[in-house]
C-alpha positions as CSV (number, residue, x, y, z in Angstrom):
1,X,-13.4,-17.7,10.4
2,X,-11.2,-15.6,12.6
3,X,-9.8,-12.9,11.8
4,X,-6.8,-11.0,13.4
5,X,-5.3,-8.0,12.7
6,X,-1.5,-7.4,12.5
7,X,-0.1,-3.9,11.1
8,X,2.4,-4.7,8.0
9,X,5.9,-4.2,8.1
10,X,8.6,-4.1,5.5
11,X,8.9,-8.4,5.8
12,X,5.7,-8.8,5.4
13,X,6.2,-10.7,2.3
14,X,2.7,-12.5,1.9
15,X,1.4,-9.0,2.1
16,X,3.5,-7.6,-0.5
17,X,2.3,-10.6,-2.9
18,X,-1.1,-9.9,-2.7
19,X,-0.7,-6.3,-3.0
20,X,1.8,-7.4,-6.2
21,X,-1.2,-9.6,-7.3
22,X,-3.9,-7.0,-6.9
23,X,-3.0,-3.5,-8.6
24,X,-1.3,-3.1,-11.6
25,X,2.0,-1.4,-11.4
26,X,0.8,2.0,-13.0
27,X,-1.8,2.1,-9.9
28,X,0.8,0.9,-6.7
29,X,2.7,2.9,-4.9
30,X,6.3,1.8,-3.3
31,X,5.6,-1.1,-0.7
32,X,8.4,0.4,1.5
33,X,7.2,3.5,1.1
34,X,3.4,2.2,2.1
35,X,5.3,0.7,5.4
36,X,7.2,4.1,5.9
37,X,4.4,6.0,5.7
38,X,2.0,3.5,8.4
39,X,4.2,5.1,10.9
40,X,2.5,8.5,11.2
41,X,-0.3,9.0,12.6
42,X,-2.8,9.4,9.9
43,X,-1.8,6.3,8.1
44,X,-2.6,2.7,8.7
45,X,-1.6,-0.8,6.8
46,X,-3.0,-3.6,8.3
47,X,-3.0,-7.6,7.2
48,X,-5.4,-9.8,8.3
49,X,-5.1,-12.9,9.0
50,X,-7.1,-16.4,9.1
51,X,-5.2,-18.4,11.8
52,X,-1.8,-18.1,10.2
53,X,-3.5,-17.7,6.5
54,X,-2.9,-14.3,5.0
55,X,-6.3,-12.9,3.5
56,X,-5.6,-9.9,2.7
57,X,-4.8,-6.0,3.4
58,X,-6.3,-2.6,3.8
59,X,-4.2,0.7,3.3
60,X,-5.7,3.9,4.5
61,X,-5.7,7.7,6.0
62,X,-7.8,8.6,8.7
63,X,-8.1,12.5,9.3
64,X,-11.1,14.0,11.1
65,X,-14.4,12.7,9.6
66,X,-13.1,11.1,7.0
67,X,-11.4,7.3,6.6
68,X,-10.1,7.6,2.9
69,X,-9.4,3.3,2.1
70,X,-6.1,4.3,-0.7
71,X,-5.6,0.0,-1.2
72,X,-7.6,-2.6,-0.2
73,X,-7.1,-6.5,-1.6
74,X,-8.3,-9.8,-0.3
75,X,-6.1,-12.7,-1.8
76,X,-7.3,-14.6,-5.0
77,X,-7.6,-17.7,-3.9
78,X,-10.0,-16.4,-0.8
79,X,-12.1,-14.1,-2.5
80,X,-15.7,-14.8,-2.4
81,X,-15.4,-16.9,0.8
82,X,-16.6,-14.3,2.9
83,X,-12.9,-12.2,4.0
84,X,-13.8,-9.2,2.3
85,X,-17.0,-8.1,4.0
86,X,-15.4,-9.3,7.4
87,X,-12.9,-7.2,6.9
88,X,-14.8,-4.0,5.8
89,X,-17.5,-4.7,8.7
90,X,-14.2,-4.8,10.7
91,X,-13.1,-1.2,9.0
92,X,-16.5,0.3,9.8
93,X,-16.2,-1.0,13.4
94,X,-13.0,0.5,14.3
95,X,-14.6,3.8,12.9
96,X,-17.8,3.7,13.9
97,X,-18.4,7.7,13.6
98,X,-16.7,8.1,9.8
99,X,-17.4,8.9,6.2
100,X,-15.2,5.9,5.0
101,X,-14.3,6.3,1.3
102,X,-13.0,4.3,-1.1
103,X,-12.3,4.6,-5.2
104,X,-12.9,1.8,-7.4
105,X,-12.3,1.8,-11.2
106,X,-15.4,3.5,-13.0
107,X,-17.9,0.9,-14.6
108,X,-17.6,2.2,-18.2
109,X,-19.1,-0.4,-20.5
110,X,-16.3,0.0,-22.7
111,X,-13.5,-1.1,-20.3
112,X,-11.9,-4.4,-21.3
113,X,-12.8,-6.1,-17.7
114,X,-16.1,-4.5,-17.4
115,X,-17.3,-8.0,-15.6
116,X,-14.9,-7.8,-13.2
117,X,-15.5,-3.6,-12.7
118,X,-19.3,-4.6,-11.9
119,X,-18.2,-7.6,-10.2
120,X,-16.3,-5.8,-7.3
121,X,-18.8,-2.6,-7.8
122,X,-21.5,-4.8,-6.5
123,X,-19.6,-6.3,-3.4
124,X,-19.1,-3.0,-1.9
125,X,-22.7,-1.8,-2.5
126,X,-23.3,-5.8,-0.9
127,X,-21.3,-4.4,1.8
128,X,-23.2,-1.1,2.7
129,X,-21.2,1.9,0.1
130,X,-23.0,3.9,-1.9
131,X,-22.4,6.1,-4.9
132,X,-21.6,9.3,-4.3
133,X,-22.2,10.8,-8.3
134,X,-18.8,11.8,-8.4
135,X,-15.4,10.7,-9.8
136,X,-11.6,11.6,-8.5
137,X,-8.3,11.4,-10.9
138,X,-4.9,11.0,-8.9
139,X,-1.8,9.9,-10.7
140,X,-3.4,10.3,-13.6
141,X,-6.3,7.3,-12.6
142,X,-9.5,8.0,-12.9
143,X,-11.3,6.2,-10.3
144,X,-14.9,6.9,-9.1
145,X,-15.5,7.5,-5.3
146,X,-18.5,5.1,-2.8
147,X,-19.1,6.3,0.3
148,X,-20.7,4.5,3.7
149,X,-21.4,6.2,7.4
150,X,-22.3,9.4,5.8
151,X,-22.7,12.0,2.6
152,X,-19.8,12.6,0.5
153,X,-19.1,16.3,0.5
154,X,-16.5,17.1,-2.2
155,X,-14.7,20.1,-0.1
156,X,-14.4,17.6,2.6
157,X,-12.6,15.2,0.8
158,X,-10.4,18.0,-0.5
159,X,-9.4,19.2,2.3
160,X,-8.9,15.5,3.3
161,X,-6.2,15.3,0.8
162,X,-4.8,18.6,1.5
163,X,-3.9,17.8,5.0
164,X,-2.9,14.6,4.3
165,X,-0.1,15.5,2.2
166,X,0.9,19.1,3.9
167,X,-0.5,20.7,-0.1
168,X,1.2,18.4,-1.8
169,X,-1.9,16.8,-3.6
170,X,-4.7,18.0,-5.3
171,X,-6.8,15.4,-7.0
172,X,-9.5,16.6,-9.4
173,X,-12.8,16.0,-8.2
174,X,-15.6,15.9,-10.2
175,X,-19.6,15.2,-10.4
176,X,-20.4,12.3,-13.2
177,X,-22.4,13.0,-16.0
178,X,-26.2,12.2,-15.4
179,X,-25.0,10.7,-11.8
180,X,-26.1,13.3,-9.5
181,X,-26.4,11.4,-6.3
182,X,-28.2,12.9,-3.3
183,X,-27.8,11.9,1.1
């Protein structure tokens, strides 16, 4: 396995599959607008690649401590060969000295793919993340937040977002129930 990285652009159309394929429409945002956006300098979208295979894609801010991962998907038919922890070891290597963050649907025994919720839970704990004890809602999702390279600090993150989008967003953050997580 060898994995390059190319950023994404707007013809990226194996990209935009996967992404298609991964997140249901109430959870995506524009794919133009994704591209847009990769242009500043706190945002980044990159593909990566197996020889000329597309495997997958990672979306994500980067602002002082802090790498927030917004959409990360490895495709279907590669998953469980190996892609997706090269590709976060790759994450953590190209930011060696920061929190990165992710948000992953919350593991609530009631949810109708609770297998597949514990499924990809367990891959990013696999893969070094760790709870944090607390849970973020943006665009009315509820998602709860893992952590690796450090201790989530709830101001942090929101003042993450804040300069991220100039004010604009304010997710609520909140500590789970019976989750309190410490270091």
């Amino acid at each position: 396995m060898q994995i390059r990285i190319e950023k994404v652009r707007l013809n990226s159309t194996d990209i935009k599959r996967i992404y298609f394929e991964a997140f249901p429409k109430k959870e995506r945002m524009p794919f133009p607008m994704m591209v847009a956006m990769s242009k500043l300098w706190n945002t980044q979208f990159f593909s990566f690649y197996d020889g000329d295979v597309p495997c997958g894609f990672i979306y994500l801010a980067s602002i002082g401590k802090i790498v927030f991962v917004m959409f990360f998907a490895v495709d279907k038919r590669l998953r469980s060969k190996g892609y997706g922890s090269s590709i976060l070891q790759q994450l953590k290597n190209e930011y060696p000295d920061k929190k990165i963050i992710i948000s992953i649907e919350p593991c609530d025994d009631n949810a109708p793919d609770i297998a597949l919720r514990k499924r990809r839970k367990s891959f990013y704990m696999q893969n070094g993340y760790k709870e944090t004890g607390y849970m973020m809602k943006l665009n009315g999702v509820a998602q709860e937040i893992i952590i690796t390279n450090g201790t989530f600090v709830k101001r942090e993150f929101r003042s993450f977002f804040v300069l991220y989008s100039n004010g604009i967003m304010w997710p609520k953050i909140w500590e789970q129930q019976g989750k309190h997580v410490i270091g």
